[in-house]
N, C-alpha and C positions, 0 to 999 in steps of 0.2 A: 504494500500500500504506500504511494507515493507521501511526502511532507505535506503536501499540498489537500489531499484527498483528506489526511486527517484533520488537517487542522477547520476545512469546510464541515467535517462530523463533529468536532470538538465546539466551534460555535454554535453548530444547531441544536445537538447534545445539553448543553449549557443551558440556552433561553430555552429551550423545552423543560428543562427542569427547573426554572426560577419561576417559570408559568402557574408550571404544577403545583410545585412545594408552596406558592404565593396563595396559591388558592384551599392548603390543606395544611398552614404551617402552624395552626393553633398552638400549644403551651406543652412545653418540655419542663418532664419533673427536676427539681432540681437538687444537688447534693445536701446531704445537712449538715449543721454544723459540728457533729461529729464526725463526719466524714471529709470534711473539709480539715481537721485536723490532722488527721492521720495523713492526706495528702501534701498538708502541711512540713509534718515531720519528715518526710520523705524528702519531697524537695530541699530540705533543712539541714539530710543528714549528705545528698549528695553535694551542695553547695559545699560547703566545710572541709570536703575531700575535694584532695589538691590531685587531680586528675591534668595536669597539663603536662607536655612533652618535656620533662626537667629531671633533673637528680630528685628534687624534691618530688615529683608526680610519682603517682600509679594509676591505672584504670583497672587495674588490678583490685586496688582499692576497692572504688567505686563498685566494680562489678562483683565482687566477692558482700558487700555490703546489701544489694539490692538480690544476692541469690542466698543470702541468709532469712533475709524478709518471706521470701517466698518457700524456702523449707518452715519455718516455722509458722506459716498462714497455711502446711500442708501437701504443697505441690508433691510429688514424687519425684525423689532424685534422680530417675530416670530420664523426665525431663526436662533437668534442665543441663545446659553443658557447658562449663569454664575451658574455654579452649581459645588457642592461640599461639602463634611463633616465638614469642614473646614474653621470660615471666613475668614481666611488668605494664605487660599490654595485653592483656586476656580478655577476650569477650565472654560474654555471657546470652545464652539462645536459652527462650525458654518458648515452653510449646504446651497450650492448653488443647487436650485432646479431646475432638470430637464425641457426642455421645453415643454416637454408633456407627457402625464401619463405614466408611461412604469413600467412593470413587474421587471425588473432590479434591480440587489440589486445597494448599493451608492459604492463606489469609496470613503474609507477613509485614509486621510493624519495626521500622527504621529507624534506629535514635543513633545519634555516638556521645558516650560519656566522657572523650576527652574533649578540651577548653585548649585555647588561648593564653601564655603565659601573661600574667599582669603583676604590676610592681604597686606593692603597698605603700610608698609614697607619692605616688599617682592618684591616689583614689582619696574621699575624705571618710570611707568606710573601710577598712578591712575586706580588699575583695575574696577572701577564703572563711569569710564569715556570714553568714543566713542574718541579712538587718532590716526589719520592718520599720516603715516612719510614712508617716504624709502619704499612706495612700500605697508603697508601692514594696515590693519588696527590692532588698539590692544583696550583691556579687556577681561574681564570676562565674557565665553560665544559666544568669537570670533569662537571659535572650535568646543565648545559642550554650547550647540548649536543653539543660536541665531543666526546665520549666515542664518539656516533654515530656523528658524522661518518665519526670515523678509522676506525671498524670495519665501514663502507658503503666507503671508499674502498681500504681492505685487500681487504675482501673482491670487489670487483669486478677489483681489479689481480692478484689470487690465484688468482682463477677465470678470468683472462686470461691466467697464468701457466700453469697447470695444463689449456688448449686447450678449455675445457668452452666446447663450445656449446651455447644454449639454443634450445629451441623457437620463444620466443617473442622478442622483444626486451625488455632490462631495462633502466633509466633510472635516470638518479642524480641529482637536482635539489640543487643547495646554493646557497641563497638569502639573499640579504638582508632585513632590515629584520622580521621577525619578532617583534622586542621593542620595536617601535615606530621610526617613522620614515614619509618621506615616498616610499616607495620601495618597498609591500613585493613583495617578489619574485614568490611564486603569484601573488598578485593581477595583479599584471602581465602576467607571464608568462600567465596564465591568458584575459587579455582580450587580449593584443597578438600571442601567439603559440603560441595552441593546439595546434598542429600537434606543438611540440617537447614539451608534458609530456600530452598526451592518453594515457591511458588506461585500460583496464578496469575497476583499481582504485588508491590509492594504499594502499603503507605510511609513514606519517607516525611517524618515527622520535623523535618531539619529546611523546611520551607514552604511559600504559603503562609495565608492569616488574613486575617481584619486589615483592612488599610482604616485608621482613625482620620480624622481632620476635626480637632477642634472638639474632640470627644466624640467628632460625629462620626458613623459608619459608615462607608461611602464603597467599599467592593473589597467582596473577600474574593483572594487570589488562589489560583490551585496550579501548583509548578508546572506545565508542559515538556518546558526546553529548558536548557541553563545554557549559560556562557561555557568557553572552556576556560579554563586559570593558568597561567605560565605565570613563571616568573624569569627575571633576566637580571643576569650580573655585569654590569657596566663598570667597564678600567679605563681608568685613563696612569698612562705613568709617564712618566720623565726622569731625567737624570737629578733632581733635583739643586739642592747645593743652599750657600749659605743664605740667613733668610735676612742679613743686610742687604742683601741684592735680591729683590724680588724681580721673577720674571712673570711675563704674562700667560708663558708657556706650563705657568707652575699648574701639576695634576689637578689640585680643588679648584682652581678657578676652568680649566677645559672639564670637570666634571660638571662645577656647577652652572656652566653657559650651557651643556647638554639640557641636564634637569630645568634649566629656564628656557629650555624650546619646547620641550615636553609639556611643562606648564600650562604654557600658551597656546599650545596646542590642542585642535580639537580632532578626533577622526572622524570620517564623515558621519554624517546624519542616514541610518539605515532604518527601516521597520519588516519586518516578515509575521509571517500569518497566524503569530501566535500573538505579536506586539500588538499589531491592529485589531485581532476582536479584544484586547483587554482594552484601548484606549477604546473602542466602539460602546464599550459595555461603562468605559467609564465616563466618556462626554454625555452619558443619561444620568450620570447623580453629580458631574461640576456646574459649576456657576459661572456670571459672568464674563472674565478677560479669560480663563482658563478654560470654561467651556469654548469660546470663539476658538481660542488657538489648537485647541484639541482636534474639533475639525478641520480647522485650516491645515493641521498636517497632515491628515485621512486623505487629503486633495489629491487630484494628481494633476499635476507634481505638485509634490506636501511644500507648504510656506515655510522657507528656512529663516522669515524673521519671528513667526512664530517658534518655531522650531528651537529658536536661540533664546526666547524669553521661555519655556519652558526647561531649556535645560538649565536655567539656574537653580531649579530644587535638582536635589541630586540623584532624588531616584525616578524622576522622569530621565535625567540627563544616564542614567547608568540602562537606559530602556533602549535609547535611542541609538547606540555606537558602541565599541569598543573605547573602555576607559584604560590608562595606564598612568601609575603615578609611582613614587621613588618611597620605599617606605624606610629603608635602612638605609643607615651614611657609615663609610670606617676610611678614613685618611691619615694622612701624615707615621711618624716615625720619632719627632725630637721637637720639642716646643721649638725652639731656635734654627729649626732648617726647614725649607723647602720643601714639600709633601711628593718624595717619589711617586709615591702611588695612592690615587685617592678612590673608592670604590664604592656603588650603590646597589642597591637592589629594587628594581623595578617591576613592579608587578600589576601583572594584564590580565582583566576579566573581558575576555575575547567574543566579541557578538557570531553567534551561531553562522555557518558559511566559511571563517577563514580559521588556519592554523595556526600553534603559536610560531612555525616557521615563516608564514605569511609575513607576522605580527612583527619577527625579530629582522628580517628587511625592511620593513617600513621606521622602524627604529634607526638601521644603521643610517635610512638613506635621509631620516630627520634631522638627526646629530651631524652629518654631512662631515667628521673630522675621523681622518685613519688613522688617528694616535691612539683613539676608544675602541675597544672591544666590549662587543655585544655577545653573551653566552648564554645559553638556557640552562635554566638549574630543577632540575627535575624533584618532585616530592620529596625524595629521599635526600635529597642534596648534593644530589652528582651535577656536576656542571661538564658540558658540552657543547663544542661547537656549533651545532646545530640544534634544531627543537623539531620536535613532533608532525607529524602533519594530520594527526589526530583533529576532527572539528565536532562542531556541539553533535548532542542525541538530537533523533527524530523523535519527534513526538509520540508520543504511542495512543494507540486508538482507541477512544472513548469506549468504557465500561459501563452499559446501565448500571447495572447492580453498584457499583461504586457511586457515582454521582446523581442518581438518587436518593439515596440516603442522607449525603454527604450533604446537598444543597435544601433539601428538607429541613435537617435538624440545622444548617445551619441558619436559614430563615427562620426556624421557632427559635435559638439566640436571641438573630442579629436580624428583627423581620425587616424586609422590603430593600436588603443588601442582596445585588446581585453577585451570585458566583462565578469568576473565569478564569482561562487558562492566561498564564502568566509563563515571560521567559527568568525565571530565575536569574540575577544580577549579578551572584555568587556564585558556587560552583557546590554541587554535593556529590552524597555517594549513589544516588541515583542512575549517576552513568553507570556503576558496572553491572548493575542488574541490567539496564537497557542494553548492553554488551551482547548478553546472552539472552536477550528475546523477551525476558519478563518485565512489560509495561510495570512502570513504577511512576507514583502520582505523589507531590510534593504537596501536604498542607499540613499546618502545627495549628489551626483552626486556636489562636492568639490574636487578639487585637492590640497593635499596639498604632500611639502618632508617630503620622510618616516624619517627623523631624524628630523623633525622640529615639531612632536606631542607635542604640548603645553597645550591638553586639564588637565585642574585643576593642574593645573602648574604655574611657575612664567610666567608674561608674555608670556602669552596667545596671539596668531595673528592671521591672516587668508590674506595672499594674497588680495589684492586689487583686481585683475583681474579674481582670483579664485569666490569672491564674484558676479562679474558680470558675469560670464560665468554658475554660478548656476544659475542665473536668466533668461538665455536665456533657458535652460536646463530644471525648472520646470514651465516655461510658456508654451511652445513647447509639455512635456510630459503631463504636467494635462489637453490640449485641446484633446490630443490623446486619454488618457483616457477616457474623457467624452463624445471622439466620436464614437469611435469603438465600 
């Protein structure tokens, strides 16, 4: 099935379902407040564990913490499985068995337990500490994506409590190495041990959500496509020498004339057919200068002054093109000399169609100086000449059974929010399952404001009320699943 062909079923898919669910989306029972505690402590005890890729990190941790919960709530040691290349990056697959034998493939749910390394004098909270105030909860992991976790891990222990058996079998994957590392979990799991996360389809809990404006709901997103992610090691070196005699040739300053072309730099303005039904679905809830320019880029040919006044919020501008920007700096050698060698790391969320080889010519031929090297540094951290020619997933082909449910219960939430398919802006583990043929659909069914993205930032949050309304959200959706 061509990209094109789905993503025409994915629109129609979508509005057929906001129709439906508009017109039968009455009132969703909701958690109580003892249940919301327990989900509480949960999310409470994963925050606190320092799961980031460090001396200090395990997911070991984490995952040994969240597979104690569930022997002692009962599960059978059978299924669950701490497994991994890795003593300190172990997944944990937990699998709630059908009530009775069925042909059926499982029903598996996507999280990763490891974070983003963050520095405790960055933050005005302790980000490895669970802190409630004003409304929201804060750490590391609040966004991406412990918030999940806890409310897949509530919710399987909850629906184990309450006897519900499913149809089918449901799976809970919590994996490592997701934010980089030499270890990553799917991938792993996906080549060494198919058998445990095979099936039908995934939900990848790691994208997706409520778009907020202003507290208002305004369109929940369901991942189709993502970017791909490269990153790139930029050198510039010299002979240096003493730093009485400053030259113009000196590394940090040709490093940082590169990084102030890239700056200024836009890549072009692109939309494909998953970006246009989300801006179609969304110039029906904007307003105003933003609904006009919405349209105006639907045009053909789309308005590039429009075009440029929206890309100043940054997640229409991360919609619209491939972004790159310089996130590490490391230079010099001796306060008093000359910087031989001044070096950055640039990193590209590559719009679906080109490779990060594409990507890393369009760089050399930006920087336009032969004294810079341009190299790809692959997850693991190998650096290479060259990069991938690897480009985004194809979409994969709408699922009744999923996006009924899905856009149902999410209209009893969030009523009269339309749901659509969205190109992911970031990168997940979505691609390896789409690798091997199993459509995988990105939503963490989380509202948060679009200018309040905190993920691997200083202070990190999530809505207090956003947390509990996940959990009515994927208690509600994984009994649909496991029943239909």
């Amino acid at each position: 099935m061509s990209p094109k062909v789905v993503s025409v079923l994915l629109s129609s898919l979508f509005c057929a379902a906001s129709i439906a669910s508009s017109a039968q989306s009455g009132s969703l029972p909701t958690t109580t407040p003892a249940q919301r505690e327990e989900a509480r402590d949960i999310f409470k005890q994963l925050i606190e564990i320092n799961s980031t890729d460090t001396p200090k990190g395990s997911v070991t941790a984490a995952a040994k913490a969240m597979q104690k919960r569930f022997l002692d709530a009962g599960f059978a040691p059978e299924d669950m499985q701490l497994i991994g290349p890795d003593p300190n990056k172990m997944n944990l697959i937990v699998r709630m068995r059908a009530g009775a034998p069925t042909s059926e493939k499982p029903v598996l749910f996507l999280g990763h337990l490891d974070v983003v390394e963050a520095l405790p004098s960055d933050w005005h909270t302790n980000p490895f500490e669970f802190v409630e105030k004003d409304g929201y909860f804060y750490g590391r992991g609040t966004q991406d994506m412990k918030e999940s976790d806890a409310a897949l891990v509530w919710t399987f222990l909850q629906l184990h409590h309450d006897g519900y058996k499913p149809k089918r079998d449901l799976i809970l994957a919590l994996t490592a190495d997701e934010e980089g590392g030499k270890f990553n979990g799917p991938q792993w799991l996906v080549k060494n041990h198919r058998d445990l996360v095979d099936a039908a389809f995934v939900i990848n809990m790691d994208a997706g959500g409520v778009e907020l404006d202003h507290g208002r709901p305004v369109v929940a997103d369901v991942e189709a496509t993502e970017k791909v992610y490269a990153d790139y090691e930029v050198t510039a070196r010299n002979p240096g020498g003493h730093s009485s005699r400053p030259r113009p040739d000196n590394a940090i300053y040709e490093l940082t004339t590169a990084l102030n072309k890239l700056q200024a730099y836009s890549f072009p303005f692109e939309l494909n057919d998953v970006t246009r039904t989300y801006f179609q679905n969304l110039e029906k809830q904007e307003k105003g200068q933003t609904a006009q320019d919405i349209k105006a880029i639907l045009a053909t040919p789309p308005d590039q002054t429009a075009a440029a006044r929206l890309s100043k919020e940054p997640d229409f501008n991360s919609n619209f093109r491939t972004t790159c920007v310089a996130t590490m700096l490391n230079a010099g050698h001796a306060r008093n000399a000359l910087a031989q060698t001044a070096q950055a790391n640039v990193n590209c969320r590559i719009f679906p169609g080109h490779s990060p080889e594409e990507i890393r010519q369009e760089l050399i031929k930006l920087f336009a100086d032969s004294k810079l090297s341009v190299k790809y540094v692959s997850d693991a951290g190998a650096v290479s000449e060259t990069a991938p020619e690897r480009k985004a997933i194809v979409p994969p082909p709408p699922i009744k059974e999923v996006f009924d449910p899905l856009t149902r219960i999410t209209q009893q939430i969030w009523p009269g929010v339309p749901v659509t398919p969205v190109m992911e802006n970031g990168a997940s583990d979505s691609i390896y399952f789409a690798q091997v043929g199993i459509p995988c659909y990105g939503y963490s069914a989380v509202a948060l404001e679009r200018d309040d993205d905190r993920a691997h930032g200083q202070d990190e949050r999530i809505p207090v009320d956003s947390f509990w309304k996940s959990l009515d959200f994927f208690y509600a959706f994984t009994k649909a699943l496991g029943s239909e």
